[in-house]
Steps between C-alpha positions, in 0.01 A plus 500: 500500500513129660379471879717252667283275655544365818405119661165565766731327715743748526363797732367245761849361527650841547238608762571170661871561511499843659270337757741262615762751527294755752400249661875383565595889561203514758630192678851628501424821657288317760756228603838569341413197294373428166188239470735271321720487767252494792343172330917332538522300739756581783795302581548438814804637720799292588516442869832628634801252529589412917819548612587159523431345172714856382793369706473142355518581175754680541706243692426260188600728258872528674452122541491411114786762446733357789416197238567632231879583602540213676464296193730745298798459786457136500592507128758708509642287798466203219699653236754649723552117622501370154793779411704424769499130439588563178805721607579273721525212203704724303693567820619123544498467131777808453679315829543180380679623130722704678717144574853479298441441102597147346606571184414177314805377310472499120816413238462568168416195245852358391308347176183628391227247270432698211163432274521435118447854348484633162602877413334726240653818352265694328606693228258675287398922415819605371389719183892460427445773209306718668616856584399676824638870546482617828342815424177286377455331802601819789847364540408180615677282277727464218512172243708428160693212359801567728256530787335188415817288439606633881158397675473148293863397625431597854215288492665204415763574763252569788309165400804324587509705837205417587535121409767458719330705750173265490732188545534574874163378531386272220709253281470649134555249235307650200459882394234641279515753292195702345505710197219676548425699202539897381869441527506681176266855431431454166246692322156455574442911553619776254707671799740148537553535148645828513713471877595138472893484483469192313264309253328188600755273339842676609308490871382123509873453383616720797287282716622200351863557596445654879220163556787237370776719679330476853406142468855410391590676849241284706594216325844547624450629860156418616601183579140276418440217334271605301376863313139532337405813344172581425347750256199704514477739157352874607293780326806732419675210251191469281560581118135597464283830649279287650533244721426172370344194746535164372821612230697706710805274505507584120531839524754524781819601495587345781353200482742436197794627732367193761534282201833558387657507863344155540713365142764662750502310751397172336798316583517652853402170720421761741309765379119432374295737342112512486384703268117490439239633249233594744469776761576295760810307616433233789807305648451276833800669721546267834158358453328862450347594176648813384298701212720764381374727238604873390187660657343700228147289509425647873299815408565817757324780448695745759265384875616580816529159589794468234554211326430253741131525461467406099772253579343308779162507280731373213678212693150391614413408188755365368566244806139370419607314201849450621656632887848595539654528787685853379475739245812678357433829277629820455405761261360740737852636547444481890596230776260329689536182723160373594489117631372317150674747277783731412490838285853519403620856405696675216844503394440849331321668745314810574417591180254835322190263452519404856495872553230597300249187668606564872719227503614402835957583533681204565861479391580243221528178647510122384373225746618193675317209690539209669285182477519246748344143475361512880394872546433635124610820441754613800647779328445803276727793504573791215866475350566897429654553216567854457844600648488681868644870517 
């Protein structure tokens, strides 16, 4: 078994340690006091305060109070003076209106200088063929040939409303008028194939006929000197599944409707059509450049911010190789006046697909604007087509 050995130092330092402490008991007993404590040295005792100096301090303690509110009436004295001189302004103020009133004397304009102004009426989204049953789409809407017929003639009517309307203010010579693509529904889905009302050619010919009869009625009773229409071909009147870039004139259906309403109208010295190949459509309108185009190339992918937010992006780059002043589009089937563009909305309306995405409800509309050569666009207002109840 292992001894645990111990350092020689270690006993001495015990015997020294108990030592110390009897000694400290001892000295304790003897004095009250430990040895530690007697070897402190004491602190001497404060000498006791006289009278007096007591009463001084005192005095100078109610001294710095009396202070103390002193400076806190004097600043309440301040802002009370302040207030009242303010009342008192308001005072003389509320005295000196109360006098008789002097109506200033104002006659209405006998003759009014009206600016140069163009109109615009946008007509564009009417998926003529299309068929929209109101249980599809919760009751909200209803749309068939008959229907269609109904809303296309009250558009044309309503333009001529509001053209008269906008001549209180502006001198309209000239009136524009945009085709603006997926007038027809055609076929580019299975679904269309089976629900359309009409084939792609019996609709571009049922197009054909309402375009020619409403510009026959402008002709006659809008009263301008001169009538441009310009096309922009959309996604719906494409002959092909796919949408085609660079080609897609050639595959439209409507693009050959724009073509034989301009053989028309050839020998109208009024009418002029401008019918182009591309995507876009540019005409200078009171010294603005106008691009009009259907719409379909802005990509939304269902935001919050709506539309407006792959638009602006989309406008942006576009104006870097060539700014317009205003954009005209529609497609989205909703109506939105911003200051640089214009979303037109849908002859058709609410419709199942717009159901199924979210879609926000508007009711089918066409549009109608106002161009003016000192101010730009001055007006932009909704023509409702669908008949009030």
């Amino acid at each position: 078994m292992a001894v645990e050995k111990r350092a020689p130092w270690a006993p001495r330092e015990r015997e020294t340690s108990l030592s110390m402490s009897n000694s400290n008991r001892t000295a304790k007993r003897k004095t009250g006091r430990t040895t530690s404590a007697q070897g402190r040295r004491r602190k001497p005792r404060p000498e006791p305060v006289p009278p007096e100096i007591r009463t001084i301090r005192g005095l100078e303690s109610q001294l710095a109070t009396a202070r103390q509110q002193l400076r806190i009436e004097r600043q309440k004295r301040s802002q009370a003076e302040s207030e009242l001189h303010l009342a008192e302004q308001s005072l003389e103020t509320f005295q000196q209106t109360q006098g008789s009133i002097r109506p200033r004397r104002t006659g209405r304009r006998r003759s009014v200088r009206r600016g140069s102004a163009t109109a615009i009426l946008c007509c564009n989204d009417w998926h003529v063929e299309g068929c929209i049953k109101p249980a599809a789409v919760d009751g909200a809407n209803r749309f068939d040939l008959d229907i269609a017929s109904q809303r296309i003639r009250r558009t044309w009517q309503k333009a001529l409303y509001l053209l008269e309307f906008s001549r209180n203010i502006s001198d309209i010579r000239e009136l524009v008028v945009w085709l603006g693509g997926d007038l027809i529904n055609g076929t580019i889905h299975e679904e269309l194939e089976e629900s359309n009302f009409l084939g792609p050619a019996e609709a571009v010919m049922f197009v054909q006929d309402h375009v020619s009869g409403g510009l026959d009625l402008l002709l006659r009773e809008a009263g301008v000197d001169r009538l441009t229409v310009v096309t922009s071909y959309g996604n719906h009147g494409r002959s092909t599944r796919r949408r085609r870039i660079s080609t897609g004139y050639r595959h439209s259906w409507e693009w050959l409707a724009f073509q034989n309403l301009s053989r028309h109208y050839r020998s109208a010295s009024k009418v002029t059509f401008q019918v182009t190949e591309g995507y876009h459509n540019w005409l200078d309108i009171q010294g603005c450049d106008v691009r009009f185009h259907h719409g379909d190339a802005v990509r939304y992918a269902g935001g919050v911010g709506g539309i407006t937010i792959p638009l602006r992006k989309k406008i942006a780059q576009w104006n870097k190789r060539r700014p317009a002043r205003f954009d005209v589009l529609g497609h989205f089937h909703q109506f939105i006046d911003a200051w640089d563009y214009i979303v037109c909305g849908c002859l058709c309306g609410y419709d199942a697909y717009a159901l199924e995405i979210g879609a926000e409800y508007q009711p089918p509309t066409q549009t109608f604007a106002v161009i003016d050569r000192a101010y730009g666009k001055v007006l932009t207002v909704p023509i409702f087509v669908e008949e009030s109840t």
